[in-house]
mmCIF file of the N, C-alpha and C atoms, coordinates in Angstrom:
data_MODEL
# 
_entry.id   MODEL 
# 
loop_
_atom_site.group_PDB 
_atom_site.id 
_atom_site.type_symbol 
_atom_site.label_atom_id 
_atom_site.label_alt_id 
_atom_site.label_comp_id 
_atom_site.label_asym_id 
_atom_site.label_entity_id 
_atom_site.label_seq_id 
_atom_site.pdbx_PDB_ins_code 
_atom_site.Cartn_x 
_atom_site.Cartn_y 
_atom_site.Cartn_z 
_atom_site.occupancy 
_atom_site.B_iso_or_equiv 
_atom_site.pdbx_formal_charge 
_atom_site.auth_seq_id 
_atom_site.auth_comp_id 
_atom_site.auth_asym_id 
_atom_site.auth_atom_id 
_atom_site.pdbx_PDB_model_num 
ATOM 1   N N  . UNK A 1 1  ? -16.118 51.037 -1.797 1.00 0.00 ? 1  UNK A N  1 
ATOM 2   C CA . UNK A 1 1  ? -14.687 50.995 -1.596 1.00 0.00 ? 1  UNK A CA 1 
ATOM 3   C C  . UNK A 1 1  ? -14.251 51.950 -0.482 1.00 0.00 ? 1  UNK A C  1 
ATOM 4   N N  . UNK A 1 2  ? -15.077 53.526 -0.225 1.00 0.00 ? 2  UNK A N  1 
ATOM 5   C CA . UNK A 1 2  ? -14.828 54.039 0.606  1.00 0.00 ? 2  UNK A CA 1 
ATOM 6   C C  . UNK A 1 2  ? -14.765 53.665 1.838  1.00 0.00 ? 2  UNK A C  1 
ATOM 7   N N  . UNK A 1 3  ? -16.170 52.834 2.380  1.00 0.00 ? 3  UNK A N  1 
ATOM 8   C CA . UNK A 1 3  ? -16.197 52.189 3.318  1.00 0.00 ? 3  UNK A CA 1 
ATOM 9   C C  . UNK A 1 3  ? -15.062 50.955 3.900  1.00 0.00 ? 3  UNK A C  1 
ATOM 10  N N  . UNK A 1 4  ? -14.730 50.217 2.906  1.00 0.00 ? 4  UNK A N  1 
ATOM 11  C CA . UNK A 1 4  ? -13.832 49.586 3.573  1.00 0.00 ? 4  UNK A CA 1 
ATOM 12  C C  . UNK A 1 4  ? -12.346 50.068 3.633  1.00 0.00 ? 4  UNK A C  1 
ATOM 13  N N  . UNK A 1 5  ? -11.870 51.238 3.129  1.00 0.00 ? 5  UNK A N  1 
ATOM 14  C CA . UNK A 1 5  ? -10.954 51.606 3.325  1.00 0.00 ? 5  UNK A CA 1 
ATOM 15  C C  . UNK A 1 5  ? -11.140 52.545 4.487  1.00 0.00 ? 5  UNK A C  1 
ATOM 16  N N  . UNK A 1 6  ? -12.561 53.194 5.038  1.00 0.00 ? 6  UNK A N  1 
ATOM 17  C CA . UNK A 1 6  ? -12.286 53.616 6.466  1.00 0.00 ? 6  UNK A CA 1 
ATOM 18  C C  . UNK A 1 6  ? -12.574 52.633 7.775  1.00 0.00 ? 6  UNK A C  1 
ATOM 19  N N  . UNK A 1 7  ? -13.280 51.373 7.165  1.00 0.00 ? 7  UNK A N  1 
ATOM 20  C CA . UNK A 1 7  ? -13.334 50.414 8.013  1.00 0.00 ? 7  UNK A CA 1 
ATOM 21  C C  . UNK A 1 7  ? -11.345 50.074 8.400  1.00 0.00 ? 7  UNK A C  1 
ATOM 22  N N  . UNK A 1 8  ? -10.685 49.839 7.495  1.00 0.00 ? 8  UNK A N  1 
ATOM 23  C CA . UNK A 1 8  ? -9.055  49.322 7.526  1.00 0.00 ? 8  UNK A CA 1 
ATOM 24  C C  . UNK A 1 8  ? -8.367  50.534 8.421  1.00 0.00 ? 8  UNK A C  1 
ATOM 25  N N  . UNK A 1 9  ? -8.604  52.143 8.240  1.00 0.00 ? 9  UNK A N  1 
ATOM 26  C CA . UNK A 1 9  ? -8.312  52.787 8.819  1.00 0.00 ? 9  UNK A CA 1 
ATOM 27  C C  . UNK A 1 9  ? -8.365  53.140 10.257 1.00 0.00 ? 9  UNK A C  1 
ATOM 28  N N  . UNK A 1 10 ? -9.886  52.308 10.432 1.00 0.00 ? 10 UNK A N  1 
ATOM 29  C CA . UNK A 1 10 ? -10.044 52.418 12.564 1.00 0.00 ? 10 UNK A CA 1 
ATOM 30  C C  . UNK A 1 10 ? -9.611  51.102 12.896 1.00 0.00 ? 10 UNK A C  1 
ATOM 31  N N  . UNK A 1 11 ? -9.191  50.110 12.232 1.00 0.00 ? 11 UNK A N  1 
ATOM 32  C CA . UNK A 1 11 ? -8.773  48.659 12.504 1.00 0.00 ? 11 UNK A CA 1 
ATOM 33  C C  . UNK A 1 11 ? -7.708  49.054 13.644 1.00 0.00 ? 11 UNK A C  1 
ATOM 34  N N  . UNK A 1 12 ? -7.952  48.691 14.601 1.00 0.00 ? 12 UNK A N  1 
ATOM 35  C CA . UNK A 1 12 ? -7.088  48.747 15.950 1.00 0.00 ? 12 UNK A CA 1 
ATOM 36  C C  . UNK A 1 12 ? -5.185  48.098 15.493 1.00 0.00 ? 12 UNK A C  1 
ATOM 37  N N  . UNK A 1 13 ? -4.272  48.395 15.939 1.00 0.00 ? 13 UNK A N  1 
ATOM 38  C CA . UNK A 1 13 ? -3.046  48.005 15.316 1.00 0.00 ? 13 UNK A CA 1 
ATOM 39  C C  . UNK A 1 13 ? -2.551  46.510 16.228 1.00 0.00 ? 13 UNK A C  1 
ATOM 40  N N  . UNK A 1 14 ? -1.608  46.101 15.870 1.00 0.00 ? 14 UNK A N  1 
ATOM 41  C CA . UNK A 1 14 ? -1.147  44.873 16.595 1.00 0.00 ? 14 UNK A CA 1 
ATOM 42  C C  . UNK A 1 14 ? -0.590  45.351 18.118 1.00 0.00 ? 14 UNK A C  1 
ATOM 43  N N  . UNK A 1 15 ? 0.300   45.970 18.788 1.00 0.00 ? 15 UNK A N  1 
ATOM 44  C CA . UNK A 1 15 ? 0.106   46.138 20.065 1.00 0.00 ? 15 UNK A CA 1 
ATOM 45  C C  . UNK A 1 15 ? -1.102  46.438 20.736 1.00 0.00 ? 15 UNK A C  1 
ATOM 46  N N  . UNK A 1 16 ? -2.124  47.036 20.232 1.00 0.00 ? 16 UNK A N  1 
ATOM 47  C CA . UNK A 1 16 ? -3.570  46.896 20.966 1.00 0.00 ? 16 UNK A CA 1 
ATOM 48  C C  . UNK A 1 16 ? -4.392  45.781 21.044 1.00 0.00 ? 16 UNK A C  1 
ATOM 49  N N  . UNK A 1 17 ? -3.879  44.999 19.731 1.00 0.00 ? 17 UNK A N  1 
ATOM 50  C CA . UNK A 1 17 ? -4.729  43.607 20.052 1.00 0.00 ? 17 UNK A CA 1 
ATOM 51  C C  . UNK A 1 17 ? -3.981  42.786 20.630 1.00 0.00 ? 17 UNK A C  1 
ATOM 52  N N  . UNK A 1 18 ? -2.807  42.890 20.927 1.00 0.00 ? 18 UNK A N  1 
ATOM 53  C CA . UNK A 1 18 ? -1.999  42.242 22.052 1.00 0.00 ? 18 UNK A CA 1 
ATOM 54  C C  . UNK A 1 18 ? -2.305  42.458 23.405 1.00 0.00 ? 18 UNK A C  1 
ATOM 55  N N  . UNK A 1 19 ? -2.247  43.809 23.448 1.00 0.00 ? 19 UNK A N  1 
ATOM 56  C CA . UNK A 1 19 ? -2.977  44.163 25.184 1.00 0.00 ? 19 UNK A CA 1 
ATOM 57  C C  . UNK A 1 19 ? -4.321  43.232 25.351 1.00 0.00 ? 19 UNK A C  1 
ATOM 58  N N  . UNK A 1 20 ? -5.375  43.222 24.188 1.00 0.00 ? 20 UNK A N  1 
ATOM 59  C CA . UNK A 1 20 ? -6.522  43.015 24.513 1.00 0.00 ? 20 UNK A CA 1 
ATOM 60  C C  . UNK A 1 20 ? -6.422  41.466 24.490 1.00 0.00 ? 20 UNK A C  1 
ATOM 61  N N  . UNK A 1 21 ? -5.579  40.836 24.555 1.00 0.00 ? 21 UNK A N  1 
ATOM 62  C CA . UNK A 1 21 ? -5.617  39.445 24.602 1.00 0.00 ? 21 UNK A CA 1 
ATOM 63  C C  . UNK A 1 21 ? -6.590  38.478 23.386 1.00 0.00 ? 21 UNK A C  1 
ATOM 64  N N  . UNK A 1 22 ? -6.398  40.018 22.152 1.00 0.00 ? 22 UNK A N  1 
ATOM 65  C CA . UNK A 1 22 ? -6.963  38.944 20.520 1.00 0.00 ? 22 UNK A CA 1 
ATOM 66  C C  . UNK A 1 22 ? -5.991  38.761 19.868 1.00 0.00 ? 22 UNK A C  1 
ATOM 67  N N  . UNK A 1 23 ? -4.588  38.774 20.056 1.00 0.00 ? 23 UNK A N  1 
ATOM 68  C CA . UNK A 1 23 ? -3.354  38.211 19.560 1.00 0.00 ? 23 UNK A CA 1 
ATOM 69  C C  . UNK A 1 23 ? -2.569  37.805 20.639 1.00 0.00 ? 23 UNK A C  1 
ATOM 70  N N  . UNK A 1 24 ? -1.355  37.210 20.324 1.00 0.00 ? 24 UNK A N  1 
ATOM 71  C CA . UNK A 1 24 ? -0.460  36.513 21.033 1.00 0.00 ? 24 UNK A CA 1 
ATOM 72  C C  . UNK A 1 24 ? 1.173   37.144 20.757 1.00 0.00 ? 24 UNK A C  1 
ATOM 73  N N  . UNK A 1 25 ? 1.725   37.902 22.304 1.00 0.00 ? 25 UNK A N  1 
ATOM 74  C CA . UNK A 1 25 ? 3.089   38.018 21.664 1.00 0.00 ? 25 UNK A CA 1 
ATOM 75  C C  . UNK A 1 25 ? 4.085   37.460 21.944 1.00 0.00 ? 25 UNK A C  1 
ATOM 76  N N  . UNK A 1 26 ? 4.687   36.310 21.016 1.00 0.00 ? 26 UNK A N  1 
ATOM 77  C CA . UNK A 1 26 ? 5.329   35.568 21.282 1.00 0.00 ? 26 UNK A CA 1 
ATOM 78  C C  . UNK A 1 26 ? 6.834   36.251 20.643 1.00 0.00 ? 26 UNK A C  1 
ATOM 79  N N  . UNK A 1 27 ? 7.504   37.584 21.042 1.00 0.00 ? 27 UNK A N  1 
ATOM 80  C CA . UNK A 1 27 ? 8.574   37.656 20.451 1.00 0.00 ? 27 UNK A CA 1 
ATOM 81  C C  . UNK A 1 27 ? 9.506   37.483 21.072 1.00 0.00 ? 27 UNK A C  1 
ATOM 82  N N  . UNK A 1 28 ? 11.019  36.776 20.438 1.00 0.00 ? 28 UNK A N  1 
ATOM 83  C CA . UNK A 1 28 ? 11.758  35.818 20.699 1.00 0.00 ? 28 UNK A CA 1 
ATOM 84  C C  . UNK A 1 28 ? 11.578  34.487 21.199 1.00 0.00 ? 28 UNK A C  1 
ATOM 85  N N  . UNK A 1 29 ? 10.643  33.809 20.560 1.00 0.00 ? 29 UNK A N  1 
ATOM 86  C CA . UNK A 1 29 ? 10.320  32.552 20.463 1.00 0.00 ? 29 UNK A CA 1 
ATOM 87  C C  . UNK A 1 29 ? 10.325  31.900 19.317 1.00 0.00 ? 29 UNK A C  1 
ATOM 88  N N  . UNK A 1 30 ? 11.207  30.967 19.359 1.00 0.00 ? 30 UNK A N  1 
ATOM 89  C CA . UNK A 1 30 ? 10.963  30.358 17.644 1.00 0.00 ? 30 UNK A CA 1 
ATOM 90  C C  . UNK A 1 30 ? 9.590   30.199 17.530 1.00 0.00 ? 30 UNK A C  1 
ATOM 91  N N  . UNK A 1 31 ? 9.132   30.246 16.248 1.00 0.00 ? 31 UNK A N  1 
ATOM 92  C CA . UNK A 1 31 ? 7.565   29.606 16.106 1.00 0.00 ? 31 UNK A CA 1 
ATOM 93  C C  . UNK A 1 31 ? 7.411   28.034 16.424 1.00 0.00 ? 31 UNK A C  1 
ATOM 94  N N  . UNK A 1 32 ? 8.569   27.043 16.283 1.00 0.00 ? 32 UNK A N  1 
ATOM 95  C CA . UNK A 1 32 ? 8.152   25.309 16.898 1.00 0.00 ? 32 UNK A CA 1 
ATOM 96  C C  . UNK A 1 32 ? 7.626   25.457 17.954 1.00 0.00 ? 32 UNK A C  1 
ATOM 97  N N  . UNK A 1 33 ? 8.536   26.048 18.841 1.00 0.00 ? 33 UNK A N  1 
ATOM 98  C CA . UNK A 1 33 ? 8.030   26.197 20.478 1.00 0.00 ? 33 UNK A CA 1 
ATOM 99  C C  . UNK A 1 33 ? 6.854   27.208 20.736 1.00 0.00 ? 33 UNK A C  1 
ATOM 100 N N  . UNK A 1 34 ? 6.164   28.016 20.124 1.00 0.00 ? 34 UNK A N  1 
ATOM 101 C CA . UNK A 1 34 ? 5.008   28.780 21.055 1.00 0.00 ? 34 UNK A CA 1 
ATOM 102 C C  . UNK A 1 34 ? 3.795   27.638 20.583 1.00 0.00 ? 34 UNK A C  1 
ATOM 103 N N  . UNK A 1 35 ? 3.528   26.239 20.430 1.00 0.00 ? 35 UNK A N  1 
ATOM 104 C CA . UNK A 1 35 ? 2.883   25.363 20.603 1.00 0.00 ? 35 UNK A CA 1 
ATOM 105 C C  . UNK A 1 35 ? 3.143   24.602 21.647 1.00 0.00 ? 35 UNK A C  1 
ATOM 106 N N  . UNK A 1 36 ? 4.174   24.845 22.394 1.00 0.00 ? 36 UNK A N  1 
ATOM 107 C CA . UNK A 1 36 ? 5.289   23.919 23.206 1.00 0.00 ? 36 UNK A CA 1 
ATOM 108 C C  . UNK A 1 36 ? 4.709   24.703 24.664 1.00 0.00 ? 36 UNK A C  1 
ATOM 109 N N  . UNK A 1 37 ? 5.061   25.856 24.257 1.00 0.00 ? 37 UNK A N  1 
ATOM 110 C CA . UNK A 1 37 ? 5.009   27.033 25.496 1.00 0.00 ? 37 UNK A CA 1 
ATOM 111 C C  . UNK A 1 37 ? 3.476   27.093 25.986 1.00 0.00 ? 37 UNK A C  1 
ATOM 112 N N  . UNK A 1 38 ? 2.520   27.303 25.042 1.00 0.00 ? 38 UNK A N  1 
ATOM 113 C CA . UNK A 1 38 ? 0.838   27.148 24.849 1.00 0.00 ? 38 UNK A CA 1 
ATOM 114 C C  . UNK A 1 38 ? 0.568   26.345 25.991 1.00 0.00 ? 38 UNK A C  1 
ATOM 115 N N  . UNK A 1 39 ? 0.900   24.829 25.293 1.00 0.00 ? 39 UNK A N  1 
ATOM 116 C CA . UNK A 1 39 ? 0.721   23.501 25.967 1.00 0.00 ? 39 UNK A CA 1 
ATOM 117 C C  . UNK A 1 39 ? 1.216   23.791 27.224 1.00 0.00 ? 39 UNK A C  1 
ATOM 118 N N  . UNK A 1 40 ? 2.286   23.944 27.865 1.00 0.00 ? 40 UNK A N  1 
ATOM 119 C CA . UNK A 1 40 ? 2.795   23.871 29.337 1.00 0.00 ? 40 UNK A CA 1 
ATOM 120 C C  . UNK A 1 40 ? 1.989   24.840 29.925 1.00 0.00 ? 40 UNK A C  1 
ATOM 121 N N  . UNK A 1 41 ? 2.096   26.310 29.591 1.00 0.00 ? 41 UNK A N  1 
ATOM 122 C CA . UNK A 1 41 ? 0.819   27.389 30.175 1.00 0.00 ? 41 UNK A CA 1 
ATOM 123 C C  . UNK A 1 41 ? -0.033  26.793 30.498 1.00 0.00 ? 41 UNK A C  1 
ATOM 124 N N  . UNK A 1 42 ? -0.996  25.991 30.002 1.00 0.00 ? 42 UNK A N  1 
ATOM 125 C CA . UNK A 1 42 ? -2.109  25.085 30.279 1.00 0.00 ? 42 UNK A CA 1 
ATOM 126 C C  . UNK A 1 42 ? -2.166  24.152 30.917 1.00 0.00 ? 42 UNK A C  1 
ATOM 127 N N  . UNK A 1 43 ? -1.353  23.606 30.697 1.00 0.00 ? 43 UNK A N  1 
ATOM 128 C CA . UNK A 1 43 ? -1.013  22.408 31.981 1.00 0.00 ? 43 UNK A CA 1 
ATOM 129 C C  . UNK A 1 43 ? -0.883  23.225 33.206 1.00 0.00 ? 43 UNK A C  1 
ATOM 130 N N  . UNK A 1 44 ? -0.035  24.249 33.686 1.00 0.00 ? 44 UNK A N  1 
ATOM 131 C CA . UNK A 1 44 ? 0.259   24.766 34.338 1.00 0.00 ? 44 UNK A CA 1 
ATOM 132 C C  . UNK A 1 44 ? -0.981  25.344 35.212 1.00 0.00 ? 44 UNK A C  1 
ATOM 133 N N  . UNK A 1 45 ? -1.750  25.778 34.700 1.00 0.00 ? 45 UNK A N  1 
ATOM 134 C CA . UNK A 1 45 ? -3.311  26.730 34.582 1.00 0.00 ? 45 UNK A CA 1 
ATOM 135 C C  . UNK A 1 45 ? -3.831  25.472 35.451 1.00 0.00 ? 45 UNK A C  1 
ATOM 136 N N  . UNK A 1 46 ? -4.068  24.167 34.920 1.00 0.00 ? 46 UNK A N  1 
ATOM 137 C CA . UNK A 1 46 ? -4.792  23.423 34.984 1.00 0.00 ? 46 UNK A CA 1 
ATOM 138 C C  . UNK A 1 46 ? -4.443  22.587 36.438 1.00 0.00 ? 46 UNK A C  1 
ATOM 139 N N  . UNK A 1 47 ? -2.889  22.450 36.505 1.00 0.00 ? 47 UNK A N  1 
ATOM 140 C CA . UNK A 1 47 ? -2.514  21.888 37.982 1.00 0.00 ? 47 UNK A CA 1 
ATOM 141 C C  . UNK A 1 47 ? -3.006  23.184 38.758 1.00 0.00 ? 47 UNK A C  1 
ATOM 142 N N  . UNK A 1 48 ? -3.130  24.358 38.183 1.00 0.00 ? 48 UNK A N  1 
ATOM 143 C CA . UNK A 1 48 ? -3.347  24.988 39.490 1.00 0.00 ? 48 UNK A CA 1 
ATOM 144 C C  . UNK A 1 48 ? -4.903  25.253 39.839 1.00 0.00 ? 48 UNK A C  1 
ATOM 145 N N  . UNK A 1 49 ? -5.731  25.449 39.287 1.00 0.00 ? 49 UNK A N  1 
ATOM 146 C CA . UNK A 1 49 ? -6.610  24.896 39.301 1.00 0.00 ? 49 UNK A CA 1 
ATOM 147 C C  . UNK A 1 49 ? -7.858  23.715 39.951 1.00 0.00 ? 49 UNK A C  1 
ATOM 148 N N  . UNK A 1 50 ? -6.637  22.647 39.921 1.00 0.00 ? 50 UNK A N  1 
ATOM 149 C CA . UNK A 1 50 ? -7.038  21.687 40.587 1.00 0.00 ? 50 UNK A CA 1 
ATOM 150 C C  . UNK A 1 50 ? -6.525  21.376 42.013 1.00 0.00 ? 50 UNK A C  1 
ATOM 151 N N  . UNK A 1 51 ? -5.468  22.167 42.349 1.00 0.00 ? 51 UNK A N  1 
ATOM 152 C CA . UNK A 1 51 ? -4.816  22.450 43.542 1.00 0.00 ? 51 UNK A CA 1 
ATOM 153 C C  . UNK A 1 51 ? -5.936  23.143 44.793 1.00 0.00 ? 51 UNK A C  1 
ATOM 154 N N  . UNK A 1 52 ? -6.384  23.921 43.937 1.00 0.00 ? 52 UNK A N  1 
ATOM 155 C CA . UNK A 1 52 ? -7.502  25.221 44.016 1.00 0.00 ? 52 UNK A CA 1 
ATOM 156 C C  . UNK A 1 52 ? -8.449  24.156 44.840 1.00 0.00 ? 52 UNK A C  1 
ATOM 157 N N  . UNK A 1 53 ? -9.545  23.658 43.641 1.00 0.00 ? 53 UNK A N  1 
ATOM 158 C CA . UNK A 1 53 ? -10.595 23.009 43.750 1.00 0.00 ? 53 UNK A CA 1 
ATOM 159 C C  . UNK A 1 53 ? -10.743 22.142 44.818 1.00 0.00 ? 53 UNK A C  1 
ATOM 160 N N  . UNK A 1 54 ? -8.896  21.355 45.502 1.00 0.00 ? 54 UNK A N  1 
ATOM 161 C CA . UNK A 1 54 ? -9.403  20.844 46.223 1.00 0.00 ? 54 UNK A CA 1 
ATOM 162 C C  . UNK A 1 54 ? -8.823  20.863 47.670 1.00 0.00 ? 54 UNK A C  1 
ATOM 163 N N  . UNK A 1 55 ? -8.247  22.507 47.958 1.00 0.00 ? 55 UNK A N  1 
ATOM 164 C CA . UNK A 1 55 ? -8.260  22.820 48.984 1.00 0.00 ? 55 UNK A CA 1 
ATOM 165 C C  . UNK A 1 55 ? -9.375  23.515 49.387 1.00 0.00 ? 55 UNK A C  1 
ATOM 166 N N  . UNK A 1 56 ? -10.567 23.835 48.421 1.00 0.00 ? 56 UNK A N  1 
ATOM 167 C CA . UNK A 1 56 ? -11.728 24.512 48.930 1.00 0.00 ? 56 UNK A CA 1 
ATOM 168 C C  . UNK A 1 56 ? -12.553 23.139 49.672 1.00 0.00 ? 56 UNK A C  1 
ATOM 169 N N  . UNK A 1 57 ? -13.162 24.432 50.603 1.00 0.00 ? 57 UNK A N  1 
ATOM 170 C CA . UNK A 1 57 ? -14.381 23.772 52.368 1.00 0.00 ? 57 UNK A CA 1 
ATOM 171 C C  . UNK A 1 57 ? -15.041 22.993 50.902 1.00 0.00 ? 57 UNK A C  1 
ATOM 172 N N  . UNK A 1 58 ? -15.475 21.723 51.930 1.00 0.00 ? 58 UNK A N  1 
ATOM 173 C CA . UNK A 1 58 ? -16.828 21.058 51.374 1.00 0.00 ? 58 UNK A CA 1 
ATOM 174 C C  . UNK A 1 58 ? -17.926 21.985 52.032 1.00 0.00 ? 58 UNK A C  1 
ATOM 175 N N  . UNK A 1 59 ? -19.363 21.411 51.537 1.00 0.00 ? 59 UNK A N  1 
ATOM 176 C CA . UNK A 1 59 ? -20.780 22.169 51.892 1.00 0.00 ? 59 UNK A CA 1 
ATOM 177 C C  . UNK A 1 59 ? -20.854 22.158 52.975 1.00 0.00 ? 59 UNK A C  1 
ATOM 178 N N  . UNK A 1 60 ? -21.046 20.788 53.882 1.00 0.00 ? 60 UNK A N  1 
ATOM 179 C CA . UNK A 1 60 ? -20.692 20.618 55.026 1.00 0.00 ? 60 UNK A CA 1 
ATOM 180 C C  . UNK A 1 60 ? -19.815 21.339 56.075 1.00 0.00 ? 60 UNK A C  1 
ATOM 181 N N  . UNK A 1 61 ? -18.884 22.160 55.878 1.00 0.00 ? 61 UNK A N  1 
ATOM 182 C CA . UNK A 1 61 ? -18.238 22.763 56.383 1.00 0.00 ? 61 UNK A CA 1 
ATOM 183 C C  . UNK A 1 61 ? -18.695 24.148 56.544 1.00 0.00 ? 61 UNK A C  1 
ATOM 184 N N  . UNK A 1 62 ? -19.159 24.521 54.916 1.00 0.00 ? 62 UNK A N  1 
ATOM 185 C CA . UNK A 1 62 ? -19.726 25.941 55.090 1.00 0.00 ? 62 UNK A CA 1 
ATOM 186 C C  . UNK A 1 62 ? -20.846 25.979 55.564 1.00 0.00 ? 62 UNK A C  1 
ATOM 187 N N  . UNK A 1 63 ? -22.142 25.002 55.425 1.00 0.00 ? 63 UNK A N  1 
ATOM 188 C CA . UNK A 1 63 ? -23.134 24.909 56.493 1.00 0.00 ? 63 UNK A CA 1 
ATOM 189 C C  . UNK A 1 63 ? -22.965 25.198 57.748 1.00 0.00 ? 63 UNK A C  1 
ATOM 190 N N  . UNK A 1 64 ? -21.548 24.193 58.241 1.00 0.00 ? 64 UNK A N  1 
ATOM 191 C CA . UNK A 1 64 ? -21.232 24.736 59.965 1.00 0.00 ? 64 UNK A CA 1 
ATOM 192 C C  . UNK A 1 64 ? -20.878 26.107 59.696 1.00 0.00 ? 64 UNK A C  1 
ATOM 193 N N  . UNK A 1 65 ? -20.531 26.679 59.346 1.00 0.00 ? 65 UNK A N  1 
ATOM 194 C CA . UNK A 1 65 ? -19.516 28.176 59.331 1.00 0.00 ? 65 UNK A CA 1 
ATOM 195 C C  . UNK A 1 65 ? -20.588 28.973 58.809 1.00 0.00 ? 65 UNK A C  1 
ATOM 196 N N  . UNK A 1 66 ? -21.623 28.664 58.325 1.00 0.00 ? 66 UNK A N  1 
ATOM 197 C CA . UNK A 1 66 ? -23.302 29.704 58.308 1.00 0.00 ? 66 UNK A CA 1 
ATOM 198 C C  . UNK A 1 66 ? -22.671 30.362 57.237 1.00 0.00 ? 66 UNK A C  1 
ATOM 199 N N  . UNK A 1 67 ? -22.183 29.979 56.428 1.00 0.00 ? 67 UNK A N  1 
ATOM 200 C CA . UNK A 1 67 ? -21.860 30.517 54.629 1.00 0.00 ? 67 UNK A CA 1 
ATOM 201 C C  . UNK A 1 67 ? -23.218 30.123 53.843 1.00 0.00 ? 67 UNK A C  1 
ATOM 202 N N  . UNK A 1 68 ? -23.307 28.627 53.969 1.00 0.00 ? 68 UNK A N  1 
ATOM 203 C CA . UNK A 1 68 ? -24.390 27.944 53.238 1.00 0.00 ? 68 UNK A CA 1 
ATOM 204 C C  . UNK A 1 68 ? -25.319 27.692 54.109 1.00 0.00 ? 68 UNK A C  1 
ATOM 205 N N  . UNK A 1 69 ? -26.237 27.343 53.419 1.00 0.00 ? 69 UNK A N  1 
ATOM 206 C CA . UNK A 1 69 ? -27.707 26.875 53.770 1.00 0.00 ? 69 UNK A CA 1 
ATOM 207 C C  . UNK A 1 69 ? -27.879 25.398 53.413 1.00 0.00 ? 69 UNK A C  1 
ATOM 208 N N  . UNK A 1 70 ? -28.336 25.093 54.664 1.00 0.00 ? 70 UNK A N  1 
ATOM 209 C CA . UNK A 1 70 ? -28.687 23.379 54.264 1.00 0.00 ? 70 UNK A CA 1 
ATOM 210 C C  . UNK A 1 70 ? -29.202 23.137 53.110 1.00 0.00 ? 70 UNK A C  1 
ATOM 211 N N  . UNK A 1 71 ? -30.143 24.056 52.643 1.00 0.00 ? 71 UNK A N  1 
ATOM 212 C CA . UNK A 1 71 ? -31.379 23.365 51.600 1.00 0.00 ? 71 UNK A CA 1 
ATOM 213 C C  . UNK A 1 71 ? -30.532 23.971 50.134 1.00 0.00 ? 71 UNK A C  1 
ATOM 214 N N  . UNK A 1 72 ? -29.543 24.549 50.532 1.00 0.00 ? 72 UNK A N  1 
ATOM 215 C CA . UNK A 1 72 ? -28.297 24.790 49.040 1.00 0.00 ? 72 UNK A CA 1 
ATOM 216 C C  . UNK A 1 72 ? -27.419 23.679 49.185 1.00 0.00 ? 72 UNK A C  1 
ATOM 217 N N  . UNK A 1 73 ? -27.427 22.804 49.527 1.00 0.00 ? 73 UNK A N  1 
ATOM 218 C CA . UNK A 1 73 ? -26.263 21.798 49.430 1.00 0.00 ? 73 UNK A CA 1 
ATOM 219 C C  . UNK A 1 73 ? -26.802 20.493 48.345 1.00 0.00 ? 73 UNK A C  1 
ATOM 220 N N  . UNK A 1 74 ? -25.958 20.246 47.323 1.00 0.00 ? 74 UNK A N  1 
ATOM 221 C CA . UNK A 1 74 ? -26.846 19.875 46.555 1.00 0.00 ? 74 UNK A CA 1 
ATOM 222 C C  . UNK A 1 74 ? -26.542 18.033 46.999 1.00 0.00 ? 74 UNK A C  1 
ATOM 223 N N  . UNK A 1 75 ? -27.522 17.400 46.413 1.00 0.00 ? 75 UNK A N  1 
ATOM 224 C CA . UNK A 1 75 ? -27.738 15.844 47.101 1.00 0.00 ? 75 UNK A CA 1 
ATOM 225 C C  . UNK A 1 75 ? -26.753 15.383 45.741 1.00 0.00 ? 75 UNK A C  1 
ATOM 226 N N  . UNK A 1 76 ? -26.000 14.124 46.630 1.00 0.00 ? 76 UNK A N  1 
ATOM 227 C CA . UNK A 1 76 ? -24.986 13.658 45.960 1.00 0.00 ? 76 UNK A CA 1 
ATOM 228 C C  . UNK A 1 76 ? -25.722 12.469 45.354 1.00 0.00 ? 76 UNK A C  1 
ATOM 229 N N  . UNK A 1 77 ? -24.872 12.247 43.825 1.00 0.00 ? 77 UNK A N  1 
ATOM 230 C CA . UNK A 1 77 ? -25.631 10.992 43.507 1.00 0.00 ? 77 UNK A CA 1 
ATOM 231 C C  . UNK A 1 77 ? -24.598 9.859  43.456 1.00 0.00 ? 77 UNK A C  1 
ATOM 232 N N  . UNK A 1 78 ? -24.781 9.017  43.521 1.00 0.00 ? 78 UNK A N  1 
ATOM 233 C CA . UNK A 1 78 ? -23.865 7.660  43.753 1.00 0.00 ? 78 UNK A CA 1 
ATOM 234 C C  . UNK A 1 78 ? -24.228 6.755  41.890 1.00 0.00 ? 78 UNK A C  1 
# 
């Protein structure tokens, strides 16, 4: 019993597991919407993301620009 009452005692508090990104602080949010809010964050994440992905050089490009190495470019499959 000792043990888990000094295990409960170093238990980190809720603003620290908020910093550490193992809780979520959703205050002043109804609870319907931080499923609402979740979802759009992610979408959001995800258009950008893909915005990302496809303004980056192809291989071809970084080959010319001596980034890559020919024999790193991987063979495309059809």
């Amino acid at each position: 019993m000792q043990n888990l009452e000094k295990r409960l005692s170093e238990r980190p508090d809720k603003n620290e597991l908020v910093e550490r990104n193992i809780l979520k602080d959703d205050k002043g949010i109804a609870p319907a919407l931080v499923a609402a809010k979740e979802k759009l964050q992610r979408s959001q994440l995800e258009d950008k993301l893909d915005h990302a992905l496809q303004q980056r050089p192809k291989a071809e490009e970084l080959v010319k620009g001596g980034i890559l190495l020919e024999s790193e470019v991987p063979v495309e499959q059809e």
